[in-house]
Residue, then its C-alpha position, 0 to 999 in steps of 0.5 A: x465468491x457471489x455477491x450472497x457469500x461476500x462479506x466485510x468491509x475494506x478500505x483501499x487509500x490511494x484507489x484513485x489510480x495505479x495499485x490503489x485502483x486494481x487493488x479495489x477492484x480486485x476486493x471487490x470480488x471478496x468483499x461486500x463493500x469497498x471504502x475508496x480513499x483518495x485526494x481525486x474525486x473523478x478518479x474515484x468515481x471511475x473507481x467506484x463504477x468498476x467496484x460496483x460492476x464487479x459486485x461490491x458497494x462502494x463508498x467514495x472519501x476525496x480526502x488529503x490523509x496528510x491532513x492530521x484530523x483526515x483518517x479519524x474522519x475516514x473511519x468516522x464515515x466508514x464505520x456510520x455508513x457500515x458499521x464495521x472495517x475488516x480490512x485496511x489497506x495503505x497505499x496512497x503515498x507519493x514522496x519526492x524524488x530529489x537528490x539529498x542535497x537538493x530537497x528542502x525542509x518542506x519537501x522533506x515534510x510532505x512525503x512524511x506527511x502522506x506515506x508515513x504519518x497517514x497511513x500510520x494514524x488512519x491504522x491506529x484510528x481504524x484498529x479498534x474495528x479492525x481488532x473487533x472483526x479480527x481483520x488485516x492491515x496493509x503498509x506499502x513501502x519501497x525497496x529503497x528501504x534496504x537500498x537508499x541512494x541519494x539521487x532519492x534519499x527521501x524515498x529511501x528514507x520514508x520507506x525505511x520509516x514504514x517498515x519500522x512501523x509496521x514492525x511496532x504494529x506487529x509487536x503491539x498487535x500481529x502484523x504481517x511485514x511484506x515488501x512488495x514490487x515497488x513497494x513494502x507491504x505489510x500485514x497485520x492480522x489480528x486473528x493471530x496469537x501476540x506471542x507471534x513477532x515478525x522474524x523473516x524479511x524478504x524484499x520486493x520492487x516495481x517502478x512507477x514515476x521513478x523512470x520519469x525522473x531517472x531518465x533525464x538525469x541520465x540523458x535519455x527519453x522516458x521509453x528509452x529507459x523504460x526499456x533500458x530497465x528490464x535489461x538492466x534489472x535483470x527482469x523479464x518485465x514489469x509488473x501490472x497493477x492487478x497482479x499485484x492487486x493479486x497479492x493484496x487480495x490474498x494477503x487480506x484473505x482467510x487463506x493467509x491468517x498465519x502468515x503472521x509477521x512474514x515477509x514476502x518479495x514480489x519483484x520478477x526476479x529482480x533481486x537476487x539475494x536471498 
C-alpha cells in the first residue's frame, strides 16, 4: 500500500518496546497515521522515527493508561489532532508475576490497574469513534487464562479478566476474541451484523519477562531456560515481535471483517489440543 492509498488512524498502547513497538511500525504500512501510547517517552520517539520512516505520521502520548482519567485523554488528543480512530489496539500491560501466597493487595491492584482496566476504559472512551468509522479493537491477554498456576496466579487471573471482557464487548458491539502467542488477543469489528456472537475459541502463547522470573525459581541462569523452553514446549522457537505484529495487522484489515467473534491460536505449535 503507498502513502497516497493509506488511510485511517490506529492507536498502538504499549508502542514503547516489544509487540507494541513491531505492531506500530507494522501499521504504519496500512495506516495514515499511528497514535503511540506508552509510560517512556524516549522509547516512543525511537517508535515514532521507524513509524514515520516507514510512511505513516505519528503522534507520541507518554501517559500511565492505569491512570483513571488517562484513556479519555488519549482519545481527546487523538480525535483533535485527527479527527477520527479506525483502529485501537491494547497491548500495554505488564502484571507481576508471584506466587498466590506472596503477592499483596497493592501488587494485586497495579497489574489490574494497567492490563485490564486500562484497556477497558481507553475501548469504551474510543468506541463512539471506532463505531462511526466502523473500525476494530485489540485485547491481549495470556495463555494462563486457560491454564493458571500459582507461581503467577495474577497473570492468569487478569488474563482471565480480559477474555471475559472482550466477550461483553462482543455482546454489546461485534468483537473478534483471539488469544495469541503469549498473549489473548481480541478483536472487535463494528462493521459486523450484532446478531454475530463469539462462539469458537482457540488458545495462543509467547514468553516474554516470564523466564526471567522462572528461571531461579528453578536454579537456573535466564539462557539456560531460555533454552530449556522450546524443548520442553514442544516448539521449534520463539516468536518475534514482528510476526506477531503480522497478525495484528491483519486482524485490524479489511481482509478480516468477518472474522467476527473468532479466535485464533498463534503459539509455534505449543498447544496441543484442539
Amino acid at each position: 500500500m503507498t502513502q497516497a492509498e493509506q488511510q485511517g488512524v490506529a492507536i498502538v498502547t504499549g508502542a514503547s518496546q516489544g509487540i507494541g513497538r513491531a505492531t506500530a511500525v507494522r501499521l504504519a504500512r496500512d495506516f495514515q497515521s499511528i497514535v503511540l501510547v506508552a509510560r517512556n517517552r524516549d522509547r516512543l520517539e525511537e517508535t515514532a522515527a521507524a513509524v514515520r520512516e516507514a510512511g505513516a505520521e505519528a503522534l507520541v502520548i507518554d501517559i500511565d493508561l492505569a491512570d483513571k482519567a488517562a484513556a479519555a485523554q488519549v482519545v481527546v488528543w487523538t480525535l483533535a489532532r485527527f479527527g477520527r480512530i479506525d483502529a485501537l489496539l491494547n497491548i500495554a500491560g505488564a502484571v507481576p508475576q508471584l506466587d498466590l501466597f506472596e503477592m499483596s493487595d497493592e501488587q494485586w491492584d497495579a497489574g489490574m490497574a494497567l492490563k485490564l482496566h486500562g484497556a477497558r476504559r481507553l475501548t469504551i472512551e474510543a468506541w463512539p469513534a471506532l463505531k462511526k468509522a466502523r473500525g476494530a479493537v485489540v485485547l491481549i491477554s495470556g495463555n494462563s487464562a486457560s491454564l493458571p498456576k500459582a507461581p503467577y496466579a495474577a497473570v492468569g487471573t487478569v488474563n482471565a479478566a480480559i477474555v471475559a471482557l472482550a466477550k461483553a464487548f462482543a455482546d454489546r458491539g461485534i468483537l473478534l476474541s483471539r488469544y495469541e502467542n503469549q498473549y489473548n488477543l481480541a478483536v472487535a469489528d463494528f462493521d459486523q451484523a450484532l446478531k454475530l456472537a463469539p462462539d469458537n475459541e482457540k488458545i495462543l502463547i509467547l514468553r516474554g519477562t516470564y523466564l526471567e522470573h522462572w528461571a531461579p525459581a528453578h536454579r537456573m541462569t535466564v539462557e539456560e531456560a531460555t533454552a530449556k523452553f522450546p524443548r520442553d514446549a514442544g516448539i521449534a522457537r520463539y516468536g518475534e515481535p514482528e510476526e506477531i505484529a503480522g497478525l495484528m495487522a491483519f486482524l485490524v484489515s479489511p481482509g478480516a471483517r468477518w472474522m467476527t467473534g473468532s479466535a485464533i491460536r498463534m503459539d509455534g505449535g505449543e498447544v496441543k489440543s484442539v
